[in-house]
Structures are given as structure tokens and as C-alpha cells.
C-alpha positions as a printed Julia matrix, in Angstrom:
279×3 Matrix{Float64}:
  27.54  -39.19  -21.24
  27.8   -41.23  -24.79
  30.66  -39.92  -26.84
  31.59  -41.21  -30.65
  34.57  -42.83  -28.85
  33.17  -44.44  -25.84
  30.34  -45.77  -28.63
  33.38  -47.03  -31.14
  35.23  -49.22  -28.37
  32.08  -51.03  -27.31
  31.41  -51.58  -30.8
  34.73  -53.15  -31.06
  34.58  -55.43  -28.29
  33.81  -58.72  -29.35
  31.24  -59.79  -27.11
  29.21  -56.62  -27.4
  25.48  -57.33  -29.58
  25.62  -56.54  -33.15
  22.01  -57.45  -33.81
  19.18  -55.77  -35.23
  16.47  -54.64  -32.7
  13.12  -53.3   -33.02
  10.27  -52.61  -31.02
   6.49  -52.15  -31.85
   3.46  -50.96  -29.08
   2.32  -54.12  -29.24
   5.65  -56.39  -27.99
   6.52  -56.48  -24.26
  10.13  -55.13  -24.98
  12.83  -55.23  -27.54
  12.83  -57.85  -30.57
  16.16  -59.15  -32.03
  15.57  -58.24  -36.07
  16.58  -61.92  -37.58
  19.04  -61.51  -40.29
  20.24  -57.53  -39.7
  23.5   -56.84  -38.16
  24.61  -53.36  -36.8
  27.68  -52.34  -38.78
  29.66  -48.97  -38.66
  30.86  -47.64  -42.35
  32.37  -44.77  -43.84
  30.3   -43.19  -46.92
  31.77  -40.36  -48.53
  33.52  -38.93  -45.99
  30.72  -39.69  -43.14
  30.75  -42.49  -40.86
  27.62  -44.07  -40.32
  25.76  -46.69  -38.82
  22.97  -48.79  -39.89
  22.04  -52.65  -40.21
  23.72  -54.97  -42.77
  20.87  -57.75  -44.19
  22.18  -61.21  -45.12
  22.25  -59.98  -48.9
  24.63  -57.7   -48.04
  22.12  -54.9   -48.61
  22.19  -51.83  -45.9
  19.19  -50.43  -43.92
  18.68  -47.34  -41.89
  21.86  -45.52  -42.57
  22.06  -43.1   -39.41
  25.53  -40.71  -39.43
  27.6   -41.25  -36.48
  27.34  -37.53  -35.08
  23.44  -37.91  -35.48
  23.59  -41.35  -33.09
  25.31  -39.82  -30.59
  23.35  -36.35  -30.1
  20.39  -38.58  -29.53
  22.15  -41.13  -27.35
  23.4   -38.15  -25.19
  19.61  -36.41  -25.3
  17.88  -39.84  -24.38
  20.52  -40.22  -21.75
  20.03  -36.7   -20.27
  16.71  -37.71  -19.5
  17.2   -40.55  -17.44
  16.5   -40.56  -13.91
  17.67  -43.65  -12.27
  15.35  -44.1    -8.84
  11.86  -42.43  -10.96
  10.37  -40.8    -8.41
  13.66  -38.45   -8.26
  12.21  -36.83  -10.9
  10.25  -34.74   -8.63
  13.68  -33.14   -7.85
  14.35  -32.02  -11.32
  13.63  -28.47  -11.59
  12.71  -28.55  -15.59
  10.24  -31.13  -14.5
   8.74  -29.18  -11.61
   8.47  -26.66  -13.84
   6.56  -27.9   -16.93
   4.4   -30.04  -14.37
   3.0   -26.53  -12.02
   5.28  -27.52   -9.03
   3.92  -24.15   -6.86
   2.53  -23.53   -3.56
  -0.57  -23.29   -2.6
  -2.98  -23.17    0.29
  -4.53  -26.88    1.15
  -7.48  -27.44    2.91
  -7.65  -29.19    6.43
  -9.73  -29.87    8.99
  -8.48  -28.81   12.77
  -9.54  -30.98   15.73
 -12.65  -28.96   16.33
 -14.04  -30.15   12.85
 -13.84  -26.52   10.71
 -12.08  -26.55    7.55
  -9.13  -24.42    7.65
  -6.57  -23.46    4.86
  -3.0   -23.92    5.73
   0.12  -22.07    5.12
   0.89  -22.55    1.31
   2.53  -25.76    0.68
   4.51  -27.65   -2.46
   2.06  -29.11   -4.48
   1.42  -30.49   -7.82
  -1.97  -30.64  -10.02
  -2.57  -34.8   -11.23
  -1.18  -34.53  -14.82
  -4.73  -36.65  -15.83
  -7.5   -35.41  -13.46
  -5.79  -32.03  -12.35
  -6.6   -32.47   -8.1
  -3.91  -30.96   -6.41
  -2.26  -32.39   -3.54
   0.79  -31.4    -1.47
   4.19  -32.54   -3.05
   4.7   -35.67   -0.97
   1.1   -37.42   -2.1
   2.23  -36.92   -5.85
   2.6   -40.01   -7.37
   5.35  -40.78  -10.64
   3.24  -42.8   -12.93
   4.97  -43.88  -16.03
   2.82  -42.74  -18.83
   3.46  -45.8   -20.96
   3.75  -48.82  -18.61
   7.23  -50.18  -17.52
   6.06  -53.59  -17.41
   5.53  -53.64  -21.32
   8.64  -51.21  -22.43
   7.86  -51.45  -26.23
   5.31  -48.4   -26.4
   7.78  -45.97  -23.75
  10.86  -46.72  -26.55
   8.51  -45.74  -29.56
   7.79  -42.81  -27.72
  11.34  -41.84  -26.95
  12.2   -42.56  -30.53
   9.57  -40.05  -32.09
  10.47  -37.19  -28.98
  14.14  -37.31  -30.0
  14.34  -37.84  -33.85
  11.33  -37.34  -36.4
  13.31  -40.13  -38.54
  13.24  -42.59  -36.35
   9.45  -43.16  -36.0
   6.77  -42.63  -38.8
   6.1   -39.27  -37.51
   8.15  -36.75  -35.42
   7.85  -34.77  -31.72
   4.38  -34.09  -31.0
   2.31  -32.44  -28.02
   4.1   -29.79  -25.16
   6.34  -31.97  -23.56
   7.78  -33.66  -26.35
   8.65  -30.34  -28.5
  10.41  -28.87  -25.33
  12.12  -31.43  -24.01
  15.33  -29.77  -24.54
  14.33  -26.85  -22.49
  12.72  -29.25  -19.87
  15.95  -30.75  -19.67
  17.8   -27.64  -19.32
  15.22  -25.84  -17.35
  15.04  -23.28  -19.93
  11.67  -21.25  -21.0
   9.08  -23.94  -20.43
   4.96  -23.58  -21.41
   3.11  -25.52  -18.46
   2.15  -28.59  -19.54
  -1.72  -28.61  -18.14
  -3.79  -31.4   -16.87
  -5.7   -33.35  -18.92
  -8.4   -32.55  -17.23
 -10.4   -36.06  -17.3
 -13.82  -36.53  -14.87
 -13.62  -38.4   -11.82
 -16.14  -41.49  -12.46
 -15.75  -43.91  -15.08
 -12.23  -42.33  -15.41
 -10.82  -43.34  -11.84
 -12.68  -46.52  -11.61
  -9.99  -47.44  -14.21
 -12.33  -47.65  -17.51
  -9.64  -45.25  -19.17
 -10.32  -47.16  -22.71
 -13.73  -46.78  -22.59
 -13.22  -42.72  -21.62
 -10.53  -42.71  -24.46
 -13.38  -44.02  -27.13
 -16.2   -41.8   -26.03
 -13.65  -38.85  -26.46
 -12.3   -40.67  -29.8
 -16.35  -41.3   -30.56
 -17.07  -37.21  -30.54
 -13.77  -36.04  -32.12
 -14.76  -35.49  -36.17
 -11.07  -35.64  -36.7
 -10.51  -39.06  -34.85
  -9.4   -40.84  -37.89
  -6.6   -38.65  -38.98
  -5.71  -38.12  -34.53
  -5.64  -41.83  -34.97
  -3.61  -42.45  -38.23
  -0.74  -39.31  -36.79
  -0.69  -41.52  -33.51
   0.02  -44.82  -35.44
   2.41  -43.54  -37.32
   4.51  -41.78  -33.83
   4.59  -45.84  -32.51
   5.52  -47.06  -35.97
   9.6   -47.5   -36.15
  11.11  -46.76  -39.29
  14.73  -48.12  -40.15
  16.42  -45.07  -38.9
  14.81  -45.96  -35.27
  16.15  -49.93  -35.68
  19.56  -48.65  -36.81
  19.6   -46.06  -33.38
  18.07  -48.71  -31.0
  20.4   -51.4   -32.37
  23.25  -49.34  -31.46
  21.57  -48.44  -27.79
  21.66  -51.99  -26.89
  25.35  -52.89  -28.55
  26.27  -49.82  -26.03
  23.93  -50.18  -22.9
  22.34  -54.05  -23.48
  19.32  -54.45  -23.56
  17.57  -54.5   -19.94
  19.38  -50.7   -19.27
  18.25  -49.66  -22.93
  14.28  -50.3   -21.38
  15.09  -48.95  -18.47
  16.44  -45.94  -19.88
  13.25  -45.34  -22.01
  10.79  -46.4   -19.49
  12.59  -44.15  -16.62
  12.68  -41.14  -18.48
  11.38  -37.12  -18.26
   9.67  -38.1   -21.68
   7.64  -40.83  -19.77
   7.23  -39.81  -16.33
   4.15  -37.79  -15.02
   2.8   -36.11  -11.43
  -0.35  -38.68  -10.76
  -2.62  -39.01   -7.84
  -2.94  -42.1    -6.47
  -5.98  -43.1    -7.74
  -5.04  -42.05  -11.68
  -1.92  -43.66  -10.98
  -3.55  -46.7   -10.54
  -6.07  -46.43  -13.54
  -5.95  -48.65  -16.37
  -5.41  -48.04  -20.42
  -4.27  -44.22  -19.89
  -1.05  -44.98  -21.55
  -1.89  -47.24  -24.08
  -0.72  -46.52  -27.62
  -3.48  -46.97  -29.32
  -6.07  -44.82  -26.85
  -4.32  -42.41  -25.29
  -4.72  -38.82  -24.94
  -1.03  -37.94  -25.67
């Protein structure tokens, strides 16, 4: 795990990146800020970091003990091969890992109910299936990484995006992480149909289309995937420590990001999007 030290030597290796980064729901992955360099300071008494302009003006000024608490949460939450993630018992937890009966059909063509197996409900259209026809669908895409990092950014600090934690999973993460006292996180409980032939956007906007408080659901959700400087400062200093392919993959393979799918939600399009989803 991060520590202030670990974080300080990398910092002082030459070679390591000093440049601003950013990253919006709309970019593929991380964007070099032109013109901001990560610097570490002391300010009355505190060392900080935060990015230096070409003025000489500073942005984002994050203490040090504050960048590594959330370096060492975002890092607790990485699971390196995703689909391990079915092993992690905070995980199993909030997602309704139980067992239950499934039904089958013998060889003389009755349905029968088995002995009760591990299974998991779909985290979108809430079938359940036995454990090893769960799917691990990242809930915002891996091939575009911007959107997962906003969303790790707003789960661990409420400084570093426009608006703070938000929904079951993000204002429990610590006792996810720790298995601690966990409230089920409960399907979403979208139709089959239109949802599973992959229309998700156009399910999203006939939701959005009878919601009377769509506008303001709408503004709160733009402002979670909207960085602030506090977020640049943090993810500047996560790819001076981790560069920044393992900083994506960090974010992207993550308990905030991860989800029990079936295989058919899995494959359905938009779900994750920032600027439809249900999340």
C-alpha cells in the first residue's frame, strides 16, 4: 500500500511524470493538463500537493496526508484479474451472494429444484443464476477509462469531483472493503425487452422522460463526472506514482466499478454511460 514516503521518492526520481492530468466522461482516458506541473510544498506547517501553472500560480492544493488516505482507499479496491472479485467477501455481500434452490429439468423432462446452490441476482435485471454463470461487467466501460476515474474520484473524496459519494455502494465502500455492516445493494430491476436487446439509452430516457425531477437527477449526475482541481491535483499524483496505463487500470478494475451481470446485461449497450445511467 501507498505510504507518504514511498509517494515522496517517486516524486523525486527524475524520470517520474510531473504533469497535470485530467479526465472528463467524454475522453477515452487520461489528458496531460498543458502548462500545470505537480509540485509538493510546505504551507504553514502542511505539506501539500497541487499543480504549479506557468505563471507561477498554484491549483488544487490537496494536503499530503489527504493524498495518501485516498491513494491507499482507491488501492484497497483494486482487484487485479476482475472477475476475482467474486471472491471478495464485502463484495459477495453487498451483491446477495446466497444460496438458493435452481430450477432444472431431469432426463425425463419434469422440472425439478436442486439442492441450494451459490448464486447471485444480475445487478441490472435481477435473474438469478448459480455463481459460476455470473458475469463481472464493468459498470463504466474499460475500453473508455475516463467515466470509471470520475467515478472513483467522487466515491473517495467529495472535493475531487463537483459533487461527492452518492447511491449504496459508493457511501459504504469502506465497509464493502472491510466487509463490515453492509445494506444489500438491490437490482435495478430493469425489464427484459428493449432493455436486453441492448437499447439501454433509449430505456434510460423513457425512465429520465417520467421522472419530474430529471433535471436536477441530471444536473447532481453532471456535476459527480465533473473534476474539480482537487481531483487533477490527486490524479496527477496517481500517475507520477503508478503511470498512467496502471492508474486506468486501477479505476476501471475496481469494487467501485465492478458488478454481478448476466450474460445478456453484460453485453447490453449504454448502461454505464455517464450521462444515462441509472447510478
Amino acid at each position: 500500500m501507498p505510504n507518504a514516503q514511498n509517494v515522496l521518492l517517486r516524486y523525486n526520481m527524475s524520470h517520474s511524470s510531473k504533469s497535470g492530468q485530467t479526465a472528463s466522461g467524454t475522453a477515452g482516458r487520461l489528458t496531460r493538463i498543458n502548462g500545470k506541473t505537480l509540485i509538493r510544498h510546505h504551507t504553514n506547517s502542511i505539506w501539500e500537493y497541487c499543480l504549479r501553472d506557468q505563471t507561477g500560480n498554484v491549483h488544487g492544493r490537496v494536503p499530503e496526508d489527504i493524498i495518501i488516505t485516498t491513494l491507499t482507499r482507491l488501492e484497497a479496491g483494486y482487484i487485479n484479474t476482475y472477475s476475482n472479485v467474486k471472491n471478495h467477501p464485502g463484495w459477495q455481500t453487498a451483491y446477495m451472494r446466497a444460496p438458493r434452490p435452481v430450477n432444472l429439468v431431469n432426463a425425463a423432462g419434469n422440472l425439478t429444484q436442486s439442492q441450494n446452490v451459490w448464486t447471485y441476482p444480475c445487478h441490472y435485471c435481477g435473474i438469478v443464476l448459480p455463481e459460476q454463470l455470473i458475469e463481472v461487467d464493468h459498470r463504466q466501460p474499460k475500453s473508455r477509462p475516463g467515466p470509471a476515474i470520475l467515478k472513483s474520484l467522487h466515491t473517495l473524496h467529495n472535493q475531487y469531483a463537483g459533487s461527492g459519494a452518492h447511491g449504496r455502494k459508493a457511501t459504504q465502500l469502506d465497509n464493502i472493503m472491510q466487509n463490515g455492516n453492509i445494506q444489500p445493494i438491490t437490482p435495478k430491476g430493469w425489464s427484459w425487452g428493449n432493455w436486453q436487446s441492448g437499447l439501454a439509452t433509449r430505456v434510460n430516457a423513457l425512465a429520465t422522460a417520467n421522472d419530474p425531477l430529471a433535471h436536477i437527477n441530471a444536473q447532481a449526475k453532471q456535476d459527480r463526472y465533473r473534476i474539480t482541481e482537487y481531483g487533477e491535483t490527486f490524479l496527477s499524483v496517481c500517475v507520477m506514482y503508478y503511470g498512467q496505463s496502471r492508474t486506468e487500470k486501477i479505476c476501471v478494475n475496481n469494487l467501485i466499478n465492478l458488478v454481478p451481470a448476466c450474460g445478456i446485461c453484460n453485453g447490453a449497450s449504454g448502461k454505464g454511460a455517464s450521462a444515462h445511467a441509472h447510478q
